[in-house]
C-alpha positions in Angstrom: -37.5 -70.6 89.2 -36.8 -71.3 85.4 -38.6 -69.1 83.1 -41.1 -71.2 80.7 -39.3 -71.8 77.1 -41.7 -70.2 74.4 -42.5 -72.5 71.5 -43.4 -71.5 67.8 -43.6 -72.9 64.1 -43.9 -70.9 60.9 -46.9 -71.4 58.5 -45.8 -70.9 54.7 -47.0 -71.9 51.5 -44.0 -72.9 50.0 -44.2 -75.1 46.6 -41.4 -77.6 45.8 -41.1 -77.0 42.1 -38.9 -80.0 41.5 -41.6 -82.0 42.3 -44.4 -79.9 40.6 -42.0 -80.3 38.0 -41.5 -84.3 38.1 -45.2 -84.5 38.5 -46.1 -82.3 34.9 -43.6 -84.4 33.4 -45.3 -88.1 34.3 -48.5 -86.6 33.4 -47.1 -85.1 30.3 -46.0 -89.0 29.3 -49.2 -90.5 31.0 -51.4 -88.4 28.2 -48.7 -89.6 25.4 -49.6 -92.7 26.0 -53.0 -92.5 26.1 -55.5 -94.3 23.3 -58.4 -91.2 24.1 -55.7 -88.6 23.1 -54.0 -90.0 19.9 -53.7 -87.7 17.4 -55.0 -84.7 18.9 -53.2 -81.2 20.4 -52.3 -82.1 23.6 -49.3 -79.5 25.5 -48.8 -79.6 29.5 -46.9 -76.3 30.0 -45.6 -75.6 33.6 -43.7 -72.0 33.4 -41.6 -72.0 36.5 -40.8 -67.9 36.2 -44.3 -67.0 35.5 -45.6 -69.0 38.1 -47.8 -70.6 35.6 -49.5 -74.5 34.2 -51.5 -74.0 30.7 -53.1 -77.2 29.0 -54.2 -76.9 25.5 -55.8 -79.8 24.2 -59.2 -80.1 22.0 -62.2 -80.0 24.1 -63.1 -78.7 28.0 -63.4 -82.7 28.5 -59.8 -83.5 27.5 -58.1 -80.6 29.3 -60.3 -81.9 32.5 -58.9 -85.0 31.8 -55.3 -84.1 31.8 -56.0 -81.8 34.8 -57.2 -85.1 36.7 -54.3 -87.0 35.4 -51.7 -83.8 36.7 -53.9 -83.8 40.1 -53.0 -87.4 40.7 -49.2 -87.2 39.6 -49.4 -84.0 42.4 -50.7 -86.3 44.9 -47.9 -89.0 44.3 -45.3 -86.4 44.6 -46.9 -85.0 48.1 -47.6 -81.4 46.1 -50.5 -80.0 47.3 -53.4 -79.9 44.6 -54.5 -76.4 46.4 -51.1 -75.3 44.7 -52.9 -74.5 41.3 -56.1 -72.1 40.5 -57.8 -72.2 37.5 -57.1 -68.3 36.4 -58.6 -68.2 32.6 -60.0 -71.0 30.1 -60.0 -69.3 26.1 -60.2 -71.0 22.6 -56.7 -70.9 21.2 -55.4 -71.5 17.3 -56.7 -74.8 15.4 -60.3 -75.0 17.5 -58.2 -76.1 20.5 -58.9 -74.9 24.1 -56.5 -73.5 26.1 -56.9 -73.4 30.2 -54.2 -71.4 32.5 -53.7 -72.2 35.6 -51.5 -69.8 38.7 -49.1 -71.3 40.2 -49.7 -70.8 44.5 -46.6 -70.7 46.4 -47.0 -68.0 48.7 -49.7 -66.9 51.4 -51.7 -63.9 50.0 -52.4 -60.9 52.1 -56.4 -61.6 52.8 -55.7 -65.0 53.8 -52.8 -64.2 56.3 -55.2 -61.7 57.7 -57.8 -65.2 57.6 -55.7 -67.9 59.2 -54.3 -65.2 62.2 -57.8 -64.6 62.9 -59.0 -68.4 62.5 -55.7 -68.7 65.3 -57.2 -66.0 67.7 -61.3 -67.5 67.2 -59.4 -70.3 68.5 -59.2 -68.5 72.2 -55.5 -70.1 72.5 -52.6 -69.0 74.5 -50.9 -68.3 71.2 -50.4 -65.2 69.1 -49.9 -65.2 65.4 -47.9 -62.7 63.5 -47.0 -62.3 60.1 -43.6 -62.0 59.1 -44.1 -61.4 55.2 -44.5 -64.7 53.8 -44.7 -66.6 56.8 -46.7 -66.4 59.6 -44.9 -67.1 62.7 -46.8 -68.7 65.8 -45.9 -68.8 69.4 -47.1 -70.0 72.8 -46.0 -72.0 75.5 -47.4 -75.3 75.3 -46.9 -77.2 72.8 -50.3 -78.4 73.1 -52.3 -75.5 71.7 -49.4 -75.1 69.1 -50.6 -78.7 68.0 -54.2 -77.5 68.5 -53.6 -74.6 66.1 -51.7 -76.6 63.0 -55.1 -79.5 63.8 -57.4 -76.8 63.0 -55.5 -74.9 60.3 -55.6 -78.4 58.4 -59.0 -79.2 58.5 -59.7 -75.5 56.8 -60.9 -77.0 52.9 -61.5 -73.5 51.8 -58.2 -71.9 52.1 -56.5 -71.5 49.1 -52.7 -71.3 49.7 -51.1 -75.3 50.7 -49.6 -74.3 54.2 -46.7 -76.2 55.0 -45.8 -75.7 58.9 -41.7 -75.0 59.3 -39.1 -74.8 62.0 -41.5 -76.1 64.8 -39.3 -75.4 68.5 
């Protein structure tokens, strides 16, 4: 008798910068053009090595505007708005504000330790088991596999965007 095939996918939070990228630069010409922001500071800076998305514009309400604006370019590029975290707002030079924003591209520590157990609460033949920035999961039907990445999605309070990988 044939021994059953085991089946698994990876869960990461891997970013596509390109398109994080693509999307600062719409937004960057969408707020350009804009009558409300004529003549006022208005910088969209996405550093790629520091992880890191600052806005400096006049007021709270303009930098929440160009945040909306850089939300809805991520969406069109399929970037995951859970991929930035608001990590400090200050004044900065010339009465401007100045937000910072992380960069998420990875799955941090507490949360791996979250989703396996949010895998095992799920009472599934499966087991989870982190691999460093993945977390790989295996079973033999691809059912509760399915059942797994279902429940994983519907989770609004996790902060890493999981992206599921290499599904066999």
């Amino acid at each position: 008798m044939a021994k059953s095939k085991e089946h698994s996918f990876d869960i990461s939070a891997k970013l596509d910068m390109q398109e994080m990228k693509n999307a600062v630069i719409q937004a960057q010409k969408e707020v350009d053009n804009r009558y409300d922001f004529k003549g006022i500071t208005k910088e969209i800076d996405l550093n790629v090595g520091a992880k890191t998305l600052t806005l400096i514009s006049a007021s709270d309400n303009k930098i929440d505007a160009m945040k909306d604006i850089i939300i809805s370019k991520m969406n069109k590029r399929g970037v995951s708005i859970n991929s930035i975290e608001e990590l400090k707002s200050e004044d900065s030079s010339g009465n401007n504000r100045k937000f910072t924003y992380k960069i998420i591209d990875s799955i941090e520590a507490d949360e791996a330790r979250r989703i396996q157990k949010e895998i095992k609460d799920l009472k599934l033949k499966v087991t989870a088991a982190n691999q460093g920035d993945e977390i790989r999961v295996t079973g033999k039907n691809l059912d509760d596999l399915q059942n797994v990445m279902k429940h994983l999605k519907s989770l609004e309070d996790l902060k890493a965007p999981l992206t599921f990988d290499n599904f066999r």
